[in-house]
GUKOLBA-615660 format. One record per atom (N, C-alpha, C): residue number from 0; residue in three letters; atom name; z, x, y. Coordinates in Angstrom, 3 decimals, decimal comma, padded with zeros to 6 digits. Each point is the difference from the previous one (the first is absolute). Layout:
<atoms>
<resi = NUM; resn = ALA; name = CA; z = Z; x = X; y = Y>
...
</atoms>
This chain:
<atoms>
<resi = 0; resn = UNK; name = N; z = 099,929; x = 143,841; y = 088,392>
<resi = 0; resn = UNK; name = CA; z = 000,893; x = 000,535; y = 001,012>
<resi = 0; resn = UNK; name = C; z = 000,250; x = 001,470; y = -000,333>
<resi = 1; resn = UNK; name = N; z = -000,361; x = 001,035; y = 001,105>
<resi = 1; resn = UNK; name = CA; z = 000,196; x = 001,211; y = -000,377>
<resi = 1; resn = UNK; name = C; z = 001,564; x = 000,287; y = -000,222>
<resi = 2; resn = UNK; name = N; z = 000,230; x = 000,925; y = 000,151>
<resi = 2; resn = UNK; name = CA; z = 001,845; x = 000,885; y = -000,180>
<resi = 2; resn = UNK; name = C; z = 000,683; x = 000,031; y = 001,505>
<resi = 3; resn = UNK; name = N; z = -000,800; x = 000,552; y = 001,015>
<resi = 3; resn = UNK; name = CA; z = 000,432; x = -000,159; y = 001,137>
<resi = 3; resn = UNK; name = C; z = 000,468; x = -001,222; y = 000,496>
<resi = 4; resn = UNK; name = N; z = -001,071; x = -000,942; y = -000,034>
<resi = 4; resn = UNK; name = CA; z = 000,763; x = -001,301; y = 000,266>
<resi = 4; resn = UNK; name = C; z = 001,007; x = -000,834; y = -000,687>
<resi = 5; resn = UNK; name = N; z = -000,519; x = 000,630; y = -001,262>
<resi = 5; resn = UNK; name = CA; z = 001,509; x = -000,893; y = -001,280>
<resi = 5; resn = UNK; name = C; z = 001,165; x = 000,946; y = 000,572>
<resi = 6; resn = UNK; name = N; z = 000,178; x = 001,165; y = 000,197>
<resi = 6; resn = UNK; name = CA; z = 001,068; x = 000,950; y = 000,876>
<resi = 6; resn = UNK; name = C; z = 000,544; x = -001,334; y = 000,779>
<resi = 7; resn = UNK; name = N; z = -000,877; x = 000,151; y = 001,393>
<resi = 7; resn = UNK; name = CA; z = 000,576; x = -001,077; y = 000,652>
<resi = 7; resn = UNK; name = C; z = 000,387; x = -001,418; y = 000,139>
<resi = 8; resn = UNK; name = N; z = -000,529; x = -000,797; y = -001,296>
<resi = 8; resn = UNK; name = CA; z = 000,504; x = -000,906; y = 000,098>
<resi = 8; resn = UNK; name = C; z = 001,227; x = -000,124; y = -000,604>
<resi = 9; resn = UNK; name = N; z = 000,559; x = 001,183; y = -000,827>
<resi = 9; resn = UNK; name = CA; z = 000,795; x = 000,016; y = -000,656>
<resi = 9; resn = UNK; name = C; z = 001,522; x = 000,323; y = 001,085>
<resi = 10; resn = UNK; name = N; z = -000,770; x = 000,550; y = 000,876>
<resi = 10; resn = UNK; name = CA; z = 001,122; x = 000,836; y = 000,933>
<resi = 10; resn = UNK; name = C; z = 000,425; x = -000,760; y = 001,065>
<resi = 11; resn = UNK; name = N; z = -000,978; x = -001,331; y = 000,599>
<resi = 11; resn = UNK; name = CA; z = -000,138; x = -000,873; y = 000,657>
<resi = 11; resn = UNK; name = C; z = 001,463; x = -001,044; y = -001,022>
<resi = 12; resn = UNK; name = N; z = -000,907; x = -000,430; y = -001,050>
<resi = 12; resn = UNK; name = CA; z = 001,422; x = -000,883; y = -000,430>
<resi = 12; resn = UNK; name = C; z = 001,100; x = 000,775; y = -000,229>
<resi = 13; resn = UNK; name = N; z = 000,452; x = 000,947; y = -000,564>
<resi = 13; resn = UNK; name = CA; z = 001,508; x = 000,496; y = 000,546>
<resi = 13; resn = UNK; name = C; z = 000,698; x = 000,020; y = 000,772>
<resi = 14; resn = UNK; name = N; z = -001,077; x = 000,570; y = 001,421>
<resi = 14; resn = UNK; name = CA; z = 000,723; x = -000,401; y = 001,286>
<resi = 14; resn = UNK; name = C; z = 000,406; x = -001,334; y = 000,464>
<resi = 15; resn = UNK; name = N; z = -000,628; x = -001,087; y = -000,448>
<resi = 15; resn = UNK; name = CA; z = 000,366; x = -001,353; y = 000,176>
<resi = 15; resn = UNK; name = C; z = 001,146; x = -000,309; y = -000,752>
<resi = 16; resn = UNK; name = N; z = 000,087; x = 000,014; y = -001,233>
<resi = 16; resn = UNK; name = CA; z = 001,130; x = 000,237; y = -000,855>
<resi = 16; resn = UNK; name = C; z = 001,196; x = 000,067; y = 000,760>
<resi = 17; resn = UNK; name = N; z = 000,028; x = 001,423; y = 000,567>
<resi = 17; resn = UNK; name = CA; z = 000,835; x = 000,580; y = 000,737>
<resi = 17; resn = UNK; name = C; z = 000,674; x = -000,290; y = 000,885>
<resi = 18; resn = UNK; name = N; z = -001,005; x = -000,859; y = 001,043>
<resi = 18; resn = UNK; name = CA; z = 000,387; x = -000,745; y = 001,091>
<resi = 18; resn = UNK; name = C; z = 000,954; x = -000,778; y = 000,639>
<resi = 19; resn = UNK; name = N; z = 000,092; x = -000,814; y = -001,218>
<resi = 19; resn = UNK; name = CA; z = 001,116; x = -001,348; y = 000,213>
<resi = 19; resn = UNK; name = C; z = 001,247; x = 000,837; y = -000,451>
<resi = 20; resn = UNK; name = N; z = 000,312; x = 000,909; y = -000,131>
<resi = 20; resn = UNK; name = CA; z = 001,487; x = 000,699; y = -000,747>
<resi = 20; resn = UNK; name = C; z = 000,455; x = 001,129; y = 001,602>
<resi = 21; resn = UNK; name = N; z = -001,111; x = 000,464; y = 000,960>
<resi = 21; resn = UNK; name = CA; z = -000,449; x = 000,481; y = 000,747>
<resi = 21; resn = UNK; name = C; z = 000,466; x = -000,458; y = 001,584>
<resi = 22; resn = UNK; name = N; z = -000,299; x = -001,540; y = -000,492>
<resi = 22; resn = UNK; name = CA; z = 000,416; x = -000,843; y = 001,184>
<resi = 22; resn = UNK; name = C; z = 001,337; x = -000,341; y = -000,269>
<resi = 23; resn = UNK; name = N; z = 000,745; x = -000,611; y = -000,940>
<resi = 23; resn = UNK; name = CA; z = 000,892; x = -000,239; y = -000,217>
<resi = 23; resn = UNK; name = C; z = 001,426; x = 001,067; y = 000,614>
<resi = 24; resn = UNK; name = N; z = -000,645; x = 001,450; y = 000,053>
<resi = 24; resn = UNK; name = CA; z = 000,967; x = 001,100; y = 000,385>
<resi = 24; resn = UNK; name = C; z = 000,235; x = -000,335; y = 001,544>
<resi = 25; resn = UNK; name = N; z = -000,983; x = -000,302; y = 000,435>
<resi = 25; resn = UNK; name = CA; z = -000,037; x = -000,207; y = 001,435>
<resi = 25; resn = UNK; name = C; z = 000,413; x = -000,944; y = 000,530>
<resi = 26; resn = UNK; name = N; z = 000,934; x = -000,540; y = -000,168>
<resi = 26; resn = UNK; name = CA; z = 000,597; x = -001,541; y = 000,756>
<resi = 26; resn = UNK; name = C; z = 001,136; x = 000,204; y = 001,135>
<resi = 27; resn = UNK; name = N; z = -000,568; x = -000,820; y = 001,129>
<resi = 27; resn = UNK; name = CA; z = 000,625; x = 000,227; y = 001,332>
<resi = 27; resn = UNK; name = C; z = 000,728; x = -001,027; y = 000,249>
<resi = 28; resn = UNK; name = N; z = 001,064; x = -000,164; y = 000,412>
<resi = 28; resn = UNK; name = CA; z = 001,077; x = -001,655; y = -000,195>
<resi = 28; resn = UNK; name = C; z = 000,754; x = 000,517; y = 001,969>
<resi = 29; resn = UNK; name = N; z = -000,797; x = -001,122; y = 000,784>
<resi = 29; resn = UNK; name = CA; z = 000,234; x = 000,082; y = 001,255>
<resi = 29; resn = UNK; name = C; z = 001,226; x = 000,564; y = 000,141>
<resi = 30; resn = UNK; name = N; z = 000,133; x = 000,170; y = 001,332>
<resi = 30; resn = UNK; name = CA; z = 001,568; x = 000,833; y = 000,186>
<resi = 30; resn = UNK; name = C; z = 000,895; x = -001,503; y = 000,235>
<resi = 31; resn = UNK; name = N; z = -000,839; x = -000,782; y = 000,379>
<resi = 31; resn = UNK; name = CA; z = 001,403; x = -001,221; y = 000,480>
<resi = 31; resn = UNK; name = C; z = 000,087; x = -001,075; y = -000,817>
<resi = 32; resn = UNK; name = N; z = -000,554; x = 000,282; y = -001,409>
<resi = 32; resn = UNK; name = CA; z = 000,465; x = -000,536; y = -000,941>
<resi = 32; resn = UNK; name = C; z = 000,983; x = -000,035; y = -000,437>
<resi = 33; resn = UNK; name = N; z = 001,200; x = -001,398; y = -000,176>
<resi = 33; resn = UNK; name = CA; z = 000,792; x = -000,066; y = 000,164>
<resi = 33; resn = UNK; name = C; z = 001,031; x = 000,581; y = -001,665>
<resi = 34; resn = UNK; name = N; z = 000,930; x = 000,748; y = -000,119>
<resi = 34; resn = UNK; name = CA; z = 000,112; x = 000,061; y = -001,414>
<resi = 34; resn = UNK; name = C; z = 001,363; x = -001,250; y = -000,464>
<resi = 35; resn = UNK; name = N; z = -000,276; x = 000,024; y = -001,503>
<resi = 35; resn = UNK; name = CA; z = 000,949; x = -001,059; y = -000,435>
<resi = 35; resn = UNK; name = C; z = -000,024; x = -000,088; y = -001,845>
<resi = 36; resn = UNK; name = N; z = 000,583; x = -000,908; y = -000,793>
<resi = 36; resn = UNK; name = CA; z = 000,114; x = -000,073; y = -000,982>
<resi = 36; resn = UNK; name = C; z = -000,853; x = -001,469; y = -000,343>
<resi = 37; resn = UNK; name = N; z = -000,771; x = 000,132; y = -001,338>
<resi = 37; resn = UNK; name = CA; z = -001,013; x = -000,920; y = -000,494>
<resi = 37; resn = UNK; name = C; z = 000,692; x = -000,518; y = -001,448>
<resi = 38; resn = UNK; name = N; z = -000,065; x = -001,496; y = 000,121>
<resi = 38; resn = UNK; name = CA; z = -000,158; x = -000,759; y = -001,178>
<resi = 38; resn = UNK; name = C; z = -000,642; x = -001,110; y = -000,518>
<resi = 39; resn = UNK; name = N; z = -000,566; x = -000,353; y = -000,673>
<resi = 39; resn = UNK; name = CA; z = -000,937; x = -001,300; y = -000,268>
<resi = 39; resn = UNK; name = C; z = 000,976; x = -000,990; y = -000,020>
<resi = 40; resn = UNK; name = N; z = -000,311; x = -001,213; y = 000,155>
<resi = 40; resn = UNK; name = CA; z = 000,354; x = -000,914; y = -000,109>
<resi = 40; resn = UNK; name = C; z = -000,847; x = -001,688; y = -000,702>
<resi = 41; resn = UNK; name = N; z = -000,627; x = -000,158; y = 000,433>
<resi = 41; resn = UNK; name = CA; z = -001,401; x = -000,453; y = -000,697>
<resi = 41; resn = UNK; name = C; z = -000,727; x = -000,023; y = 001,132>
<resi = 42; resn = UNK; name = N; z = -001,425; x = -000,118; y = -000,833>
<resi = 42; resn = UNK; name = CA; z = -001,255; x = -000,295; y = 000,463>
<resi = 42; resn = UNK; name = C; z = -000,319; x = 000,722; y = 001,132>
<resi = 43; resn = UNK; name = N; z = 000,371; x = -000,197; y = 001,292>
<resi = 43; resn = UNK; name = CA; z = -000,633; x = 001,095; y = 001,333>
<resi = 43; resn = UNK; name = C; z = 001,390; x = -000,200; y = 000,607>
<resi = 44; resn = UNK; name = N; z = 000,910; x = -000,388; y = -000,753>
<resi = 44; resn = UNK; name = CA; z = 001,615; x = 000,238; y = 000,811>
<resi = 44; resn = UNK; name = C; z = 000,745; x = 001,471; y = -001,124>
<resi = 45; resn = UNK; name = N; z = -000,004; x = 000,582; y = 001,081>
<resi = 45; resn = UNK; name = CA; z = 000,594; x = 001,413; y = 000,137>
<resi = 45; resn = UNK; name = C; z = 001,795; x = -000,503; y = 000,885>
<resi = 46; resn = UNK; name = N; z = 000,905; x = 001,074; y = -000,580>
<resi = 46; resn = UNK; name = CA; z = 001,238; x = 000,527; y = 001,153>
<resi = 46; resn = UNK; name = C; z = -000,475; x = 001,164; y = 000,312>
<resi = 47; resn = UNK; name = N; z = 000,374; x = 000,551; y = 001,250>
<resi = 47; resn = UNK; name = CA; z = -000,026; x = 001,162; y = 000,551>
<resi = 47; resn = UNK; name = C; z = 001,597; x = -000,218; y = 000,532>
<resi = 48; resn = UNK; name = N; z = 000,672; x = 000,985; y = -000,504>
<resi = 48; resn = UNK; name = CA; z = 001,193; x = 000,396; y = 000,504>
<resi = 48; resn = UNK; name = C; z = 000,749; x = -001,040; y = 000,072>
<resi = 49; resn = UNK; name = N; z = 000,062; x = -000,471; y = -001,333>
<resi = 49; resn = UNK; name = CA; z = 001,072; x = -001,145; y = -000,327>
<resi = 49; resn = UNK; name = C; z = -000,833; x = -001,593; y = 000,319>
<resi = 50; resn = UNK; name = N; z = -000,714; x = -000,271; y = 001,662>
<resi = 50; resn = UNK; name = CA; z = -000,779; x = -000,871; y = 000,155>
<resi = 50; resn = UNK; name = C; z = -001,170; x = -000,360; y = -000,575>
<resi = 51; resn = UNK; name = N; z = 000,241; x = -001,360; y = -000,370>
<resi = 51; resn = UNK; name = CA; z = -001,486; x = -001,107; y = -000,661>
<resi = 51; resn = UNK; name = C; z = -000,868; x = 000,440; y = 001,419>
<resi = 52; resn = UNK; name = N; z = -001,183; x = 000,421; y = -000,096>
<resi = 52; resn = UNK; name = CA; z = -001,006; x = -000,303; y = 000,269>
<resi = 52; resn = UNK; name = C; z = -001,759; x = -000,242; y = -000,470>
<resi = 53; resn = UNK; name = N; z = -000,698; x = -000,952; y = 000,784>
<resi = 53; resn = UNK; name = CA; z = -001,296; x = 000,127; y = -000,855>
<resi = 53; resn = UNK; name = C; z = -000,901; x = 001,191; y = 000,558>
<resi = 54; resn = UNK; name = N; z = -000,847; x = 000,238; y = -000,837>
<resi = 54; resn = UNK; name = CA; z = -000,890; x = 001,389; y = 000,262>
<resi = 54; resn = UNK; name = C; z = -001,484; x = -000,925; y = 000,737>
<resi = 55; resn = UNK; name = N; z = -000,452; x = 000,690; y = 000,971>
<resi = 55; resn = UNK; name = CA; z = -001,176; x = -000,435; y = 000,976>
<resi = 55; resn = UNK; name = C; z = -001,265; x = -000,252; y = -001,027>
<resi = 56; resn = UNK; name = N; z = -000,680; x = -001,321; y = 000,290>
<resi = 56; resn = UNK; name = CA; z = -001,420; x = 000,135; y = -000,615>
<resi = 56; resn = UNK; name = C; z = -000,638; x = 001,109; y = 000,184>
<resi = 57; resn = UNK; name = N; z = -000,110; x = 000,639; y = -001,342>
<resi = 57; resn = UNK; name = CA; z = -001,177; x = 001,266; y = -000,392>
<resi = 57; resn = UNK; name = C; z = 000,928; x = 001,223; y = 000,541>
<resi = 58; resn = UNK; name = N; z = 001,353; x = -000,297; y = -000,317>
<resi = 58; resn = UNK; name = CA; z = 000,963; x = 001,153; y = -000,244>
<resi = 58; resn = UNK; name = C; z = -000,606; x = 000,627; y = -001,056>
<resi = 59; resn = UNK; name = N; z = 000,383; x = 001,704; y = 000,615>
<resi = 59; resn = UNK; name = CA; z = -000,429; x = 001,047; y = -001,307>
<resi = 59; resn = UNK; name = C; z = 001,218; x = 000,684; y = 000,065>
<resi = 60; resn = UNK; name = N; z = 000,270; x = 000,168; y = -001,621>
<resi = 60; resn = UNK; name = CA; z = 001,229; x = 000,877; y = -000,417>
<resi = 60; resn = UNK; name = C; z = -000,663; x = 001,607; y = -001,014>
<resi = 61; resn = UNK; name = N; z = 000,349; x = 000,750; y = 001,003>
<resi = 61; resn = UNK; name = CA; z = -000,050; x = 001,458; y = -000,911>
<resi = 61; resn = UNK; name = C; z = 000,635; x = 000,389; y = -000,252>
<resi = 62; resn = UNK; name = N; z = -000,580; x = 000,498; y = -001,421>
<resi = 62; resn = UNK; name = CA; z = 001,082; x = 000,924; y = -000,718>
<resi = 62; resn = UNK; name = C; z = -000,025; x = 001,181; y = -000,206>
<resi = 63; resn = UNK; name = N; z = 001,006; x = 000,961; y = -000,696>
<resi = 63; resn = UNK; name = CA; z = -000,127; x = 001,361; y = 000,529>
<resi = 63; resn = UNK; name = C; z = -001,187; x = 000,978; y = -000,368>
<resi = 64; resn = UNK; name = N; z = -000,660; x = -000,476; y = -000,456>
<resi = 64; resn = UNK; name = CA; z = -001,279; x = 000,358; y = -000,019>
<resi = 64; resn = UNK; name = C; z = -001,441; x = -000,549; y = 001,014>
<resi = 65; resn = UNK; name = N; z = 001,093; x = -000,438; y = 000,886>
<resi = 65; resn = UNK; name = CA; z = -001,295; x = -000,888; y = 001,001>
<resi = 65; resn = UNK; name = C; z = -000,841; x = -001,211; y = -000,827>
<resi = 66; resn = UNK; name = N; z = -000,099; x = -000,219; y = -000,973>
<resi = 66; resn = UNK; name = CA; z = -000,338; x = -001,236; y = -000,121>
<resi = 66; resn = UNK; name = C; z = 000,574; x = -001,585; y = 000,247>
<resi = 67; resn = UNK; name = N; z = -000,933; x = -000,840; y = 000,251>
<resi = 67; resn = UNK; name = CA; z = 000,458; x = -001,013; y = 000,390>
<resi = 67; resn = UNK; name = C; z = 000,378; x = -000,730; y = -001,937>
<resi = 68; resn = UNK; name = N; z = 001,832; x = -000,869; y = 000,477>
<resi = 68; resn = UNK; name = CA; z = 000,363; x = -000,514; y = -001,270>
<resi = 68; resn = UNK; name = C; z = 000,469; x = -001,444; y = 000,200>
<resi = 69; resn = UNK; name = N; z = 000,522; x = -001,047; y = -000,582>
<resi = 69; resn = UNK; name = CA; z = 000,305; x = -001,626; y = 000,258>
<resi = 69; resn = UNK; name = C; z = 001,296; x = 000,459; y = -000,260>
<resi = 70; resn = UNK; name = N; z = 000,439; x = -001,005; y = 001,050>
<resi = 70; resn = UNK; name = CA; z = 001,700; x = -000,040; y = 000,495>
<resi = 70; resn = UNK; name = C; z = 000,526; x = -000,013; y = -001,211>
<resi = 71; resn = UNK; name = N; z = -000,189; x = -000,764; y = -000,858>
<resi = 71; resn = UNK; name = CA; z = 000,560; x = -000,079; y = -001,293>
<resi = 71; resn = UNK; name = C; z = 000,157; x = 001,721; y = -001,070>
<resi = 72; resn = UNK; name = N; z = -001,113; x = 000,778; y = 000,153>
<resi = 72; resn = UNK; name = CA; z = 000,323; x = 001,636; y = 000,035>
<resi = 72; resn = UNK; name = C; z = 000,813; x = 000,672; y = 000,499>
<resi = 73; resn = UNK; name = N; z = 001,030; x = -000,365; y = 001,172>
<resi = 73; resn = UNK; name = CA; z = 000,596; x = 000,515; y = 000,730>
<resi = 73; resn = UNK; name = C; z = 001,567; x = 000,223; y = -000,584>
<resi = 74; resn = UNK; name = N; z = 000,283; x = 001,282; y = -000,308>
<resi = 74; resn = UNK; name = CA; z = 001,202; x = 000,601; y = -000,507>
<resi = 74; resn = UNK; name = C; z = 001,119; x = -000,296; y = 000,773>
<resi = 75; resn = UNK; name = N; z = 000,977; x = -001,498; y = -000,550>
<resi = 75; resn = UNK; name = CA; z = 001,299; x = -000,281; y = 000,721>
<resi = 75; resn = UNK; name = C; z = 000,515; x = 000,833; y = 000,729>
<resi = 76; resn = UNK; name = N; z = 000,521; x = 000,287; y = 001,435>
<resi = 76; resn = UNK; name = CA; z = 000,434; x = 000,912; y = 000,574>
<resi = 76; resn = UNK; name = C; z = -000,998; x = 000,900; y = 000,883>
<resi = 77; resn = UNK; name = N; z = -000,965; x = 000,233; y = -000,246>
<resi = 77; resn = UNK; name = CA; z = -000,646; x = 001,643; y = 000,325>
<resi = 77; resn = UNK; name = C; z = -000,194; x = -000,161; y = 001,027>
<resi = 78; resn = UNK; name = N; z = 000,130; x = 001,249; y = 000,485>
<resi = 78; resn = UNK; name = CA; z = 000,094; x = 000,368; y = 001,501>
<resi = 78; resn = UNK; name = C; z = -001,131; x = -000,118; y = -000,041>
<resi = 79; resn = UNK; name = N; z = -000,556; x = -000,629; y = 001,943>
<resi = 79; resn = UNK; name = CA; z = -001,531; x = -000,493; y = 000,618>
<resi = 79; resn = UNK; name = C; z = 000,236; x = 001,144; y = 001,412>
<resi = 80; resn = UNK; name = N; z = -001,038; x = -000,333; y = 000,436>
<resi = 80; resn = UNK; name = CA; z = -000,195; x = 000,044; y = 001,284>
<resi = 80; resn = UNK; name = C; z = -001,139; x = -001,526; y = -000,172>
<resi = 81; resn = UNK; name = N; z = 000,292; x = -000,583; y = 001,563>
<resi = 81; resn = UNK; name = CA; z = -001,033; x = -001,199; y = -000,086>
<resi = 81; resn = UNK; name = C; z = 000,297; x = -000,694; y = 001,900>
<resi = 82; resn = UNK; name = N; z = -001,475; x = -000,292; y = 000,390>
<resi = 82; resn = UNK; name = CA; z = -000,512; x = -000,839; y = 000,896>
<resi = 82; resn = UNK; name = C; z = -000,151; x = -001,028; y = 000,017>
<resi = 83; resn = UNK; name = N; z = 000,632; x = -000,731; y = 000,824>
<resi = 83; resn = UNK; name = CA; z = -000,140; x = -001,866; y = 000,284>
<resi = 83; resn = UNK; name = C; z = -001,254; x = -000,443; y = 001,005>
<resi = 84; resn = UNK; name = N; z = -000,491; x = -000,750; y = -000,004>
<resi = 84; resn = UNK; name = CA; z = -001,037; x = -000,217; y = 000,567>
<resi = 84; resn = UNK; name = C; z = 000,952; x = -001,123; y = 000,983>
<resi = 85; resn = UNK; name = N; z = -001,021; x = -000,568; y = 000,878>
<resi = 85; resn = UNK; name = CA; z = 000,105; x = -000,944; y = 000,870>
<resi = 85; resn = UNK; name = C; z = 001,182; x = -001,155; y = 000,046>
<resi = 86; resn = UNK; name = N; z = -000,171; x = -000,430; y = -000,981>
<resi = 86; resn = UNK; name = CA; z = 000,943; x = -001,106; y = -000,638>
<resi = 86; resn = UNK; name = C; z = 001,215; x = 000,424; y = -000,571>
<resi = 87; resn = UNK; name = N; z = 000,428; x = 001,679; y = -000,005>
<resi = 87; resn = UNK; name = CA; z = 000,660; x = 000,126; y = -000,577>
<resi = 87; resn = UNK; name = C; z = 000,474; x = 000,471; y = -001,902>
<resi = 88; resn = UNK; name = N; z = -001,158; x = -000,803; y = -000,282>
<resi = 88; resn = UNK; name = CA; z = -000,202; x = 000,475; y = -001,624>
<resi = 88; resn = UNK; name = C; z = -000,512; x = 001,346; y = 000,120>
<resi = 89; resn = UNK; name = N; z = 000,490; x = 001,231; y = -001,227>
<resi = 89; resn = UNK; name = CA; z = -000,482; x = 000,903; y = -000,680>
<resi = 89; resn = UNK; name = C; z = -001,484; x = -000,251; y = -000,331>
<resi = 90; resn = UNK; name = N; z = -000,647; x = 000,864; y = 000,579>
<resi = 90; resn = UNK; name = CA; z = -001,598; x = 000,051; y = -000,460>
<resi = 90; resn = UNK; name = C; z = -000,288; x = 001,254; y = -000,458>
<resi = 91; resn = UNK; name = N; z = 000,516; x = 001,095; y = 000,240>
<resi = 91; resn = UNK; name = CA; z = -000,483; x = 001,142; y = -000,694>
<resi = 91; resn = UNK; name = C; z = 001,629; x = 000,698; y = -000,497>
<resi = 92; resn = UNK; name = N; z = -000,014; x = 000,547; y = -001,253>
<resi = 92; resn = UNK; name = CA; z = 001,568; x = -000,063; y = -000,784>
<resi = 92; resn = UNK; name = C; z = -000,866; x = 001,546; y = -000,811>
<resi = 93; resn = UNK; name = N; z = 000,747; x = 001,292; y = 000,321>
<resi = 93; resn = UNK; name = CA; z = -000,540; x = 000,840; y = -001,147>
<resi = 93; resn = UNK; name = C; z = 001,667; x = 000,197; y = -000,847>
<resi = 94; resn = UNK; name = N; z = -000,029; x = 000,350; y = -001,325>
<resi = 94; resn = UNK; name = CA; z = 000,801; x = 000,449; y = -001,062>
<resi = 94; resn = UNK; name = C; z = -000,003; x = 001,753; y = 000,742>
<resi = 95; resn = UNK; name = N; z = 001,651; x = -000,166; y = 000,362>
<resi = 95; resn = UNK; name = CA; z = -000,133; x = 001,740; y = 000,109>
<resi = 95; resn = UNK; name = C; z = 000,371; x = 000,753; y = -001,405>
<resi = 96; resn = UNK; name = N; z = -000,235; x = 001,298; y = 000,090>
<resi = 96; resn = UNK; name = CA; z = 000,009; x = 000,979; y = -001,245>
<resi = 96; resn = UNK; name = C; z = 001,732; x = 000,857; y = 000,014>
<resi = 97; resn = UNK; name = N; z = 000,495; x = 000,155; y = -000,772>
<resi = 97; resn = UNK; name = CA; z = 001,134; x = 001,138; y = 000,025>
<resi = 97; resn = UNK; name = C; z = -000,072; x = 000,043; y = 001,452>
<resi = 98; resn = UNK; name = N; z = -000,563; x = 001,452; y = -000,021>
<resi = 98; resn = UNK; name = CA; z = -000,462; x = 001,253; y = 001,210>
<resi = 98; resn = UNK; name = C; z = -000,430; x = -000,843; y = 001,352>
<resi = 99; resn = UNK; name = N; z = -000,431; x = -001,307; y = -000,206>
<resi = 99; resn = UNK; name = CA; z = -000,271; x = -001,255; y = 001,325>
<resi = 99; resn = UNK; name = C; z = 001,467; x = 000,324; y = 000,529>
<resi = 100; resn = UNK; name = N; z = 000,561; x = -000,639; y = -001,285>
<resi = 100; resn = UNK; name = CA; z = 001,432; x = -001,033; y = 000,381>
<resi = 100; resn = UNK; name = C; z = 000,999; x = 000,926; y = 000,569>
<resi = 101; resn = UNK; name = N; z = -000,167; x = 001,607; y = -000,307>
<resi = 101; resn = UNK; name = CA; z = 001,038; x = 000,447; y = 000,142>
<resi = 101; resn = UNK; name = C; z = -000,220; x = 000,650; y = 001,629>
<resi = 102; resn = UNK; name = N; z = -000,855; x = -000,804; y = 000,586>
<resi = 102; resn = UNK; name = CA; z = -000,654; x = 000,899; y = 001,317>
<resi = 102; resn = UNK; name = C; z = 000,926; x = -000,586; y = 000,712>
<resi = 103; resn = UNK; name = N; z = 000,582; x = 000,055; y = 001,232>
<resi = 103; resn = UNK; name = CA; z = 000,939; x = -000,249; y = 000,934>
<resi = 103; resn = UNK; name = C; z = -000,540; x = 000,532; y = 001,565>
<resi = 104; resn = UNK; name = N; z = -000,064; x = -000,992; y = 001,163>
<resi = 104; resn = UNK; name = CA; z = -000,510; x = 000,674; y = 001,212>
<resi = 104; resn = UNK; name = C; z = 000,178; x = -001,404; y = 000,366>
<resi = 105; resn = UNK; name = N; z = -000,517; x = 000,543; y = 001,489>
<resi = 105; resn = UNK; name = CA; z = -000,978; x = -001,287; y = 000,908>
<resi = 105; resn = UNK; name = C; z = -001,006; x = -000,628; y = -000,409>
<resi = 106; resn = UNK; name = N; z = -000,354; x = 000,290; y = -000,602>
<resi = 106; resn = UNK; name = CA; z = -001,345; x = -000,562; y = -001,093>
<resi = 106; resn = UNK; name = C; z = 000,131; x = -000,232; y = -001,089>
<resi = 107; resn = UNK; name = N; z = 001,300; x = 000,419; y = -000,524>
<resi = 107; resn = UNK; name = CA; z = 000,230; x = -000,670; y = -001,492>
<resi = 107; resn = UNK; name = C; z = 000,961; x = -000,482; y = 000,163>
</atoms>
């Protein structure tokens, strides 16, 4: 393998590296996501805002880094924003950040 191409493969995996830390900056949390307070309870029973409820098959919970974490990860209290699906259960739940939580509007 000459230098030019070891160059690029080298420069190729960095940028991948890079990526997933990249995406994570970029997270969009609908506007009519509803906001509220998160606590585990067991297994796929969550409260939101004092209420027992269960979380939707193939509920995803993010955290403030945009990754997806198990209800049981979920920091007693922390402010969400989160969507109910059909039935009513929470199916998509993100962990807001400080600078999330302290946003205030029609949309927050």
């Amino acid at each position: 393998m000459n230098l030019a191409k070891l160059t690029r493969v080298i420069a190729l995996c960095l940028l991948a590296g890079l990526a997933p830390s990249a995406r994570a900056q970029m997270r969009t949390i609908p506007p009519d996501a509803q906001r509220g307070e998160i606590r585990h309870v067991q297994g796929m029973l969550v409260e939101i805002n004092g209420q027992p409820i269960m979380l939707a098959p193939g509920a995803e919970i993010r955290d403030t880094s945009n990754r997806i974490i198990l209800p049981s990860a979920v920091p007693p209290g922390a402010p969400i924003r989160y969507l109910l699906d059909a039935q009513g259960m929470p199916f998509r739940i993100w962990l807001l950040s400080r600078k999330e939580g302290a946003r205030r509007g029609p949309n927050y």
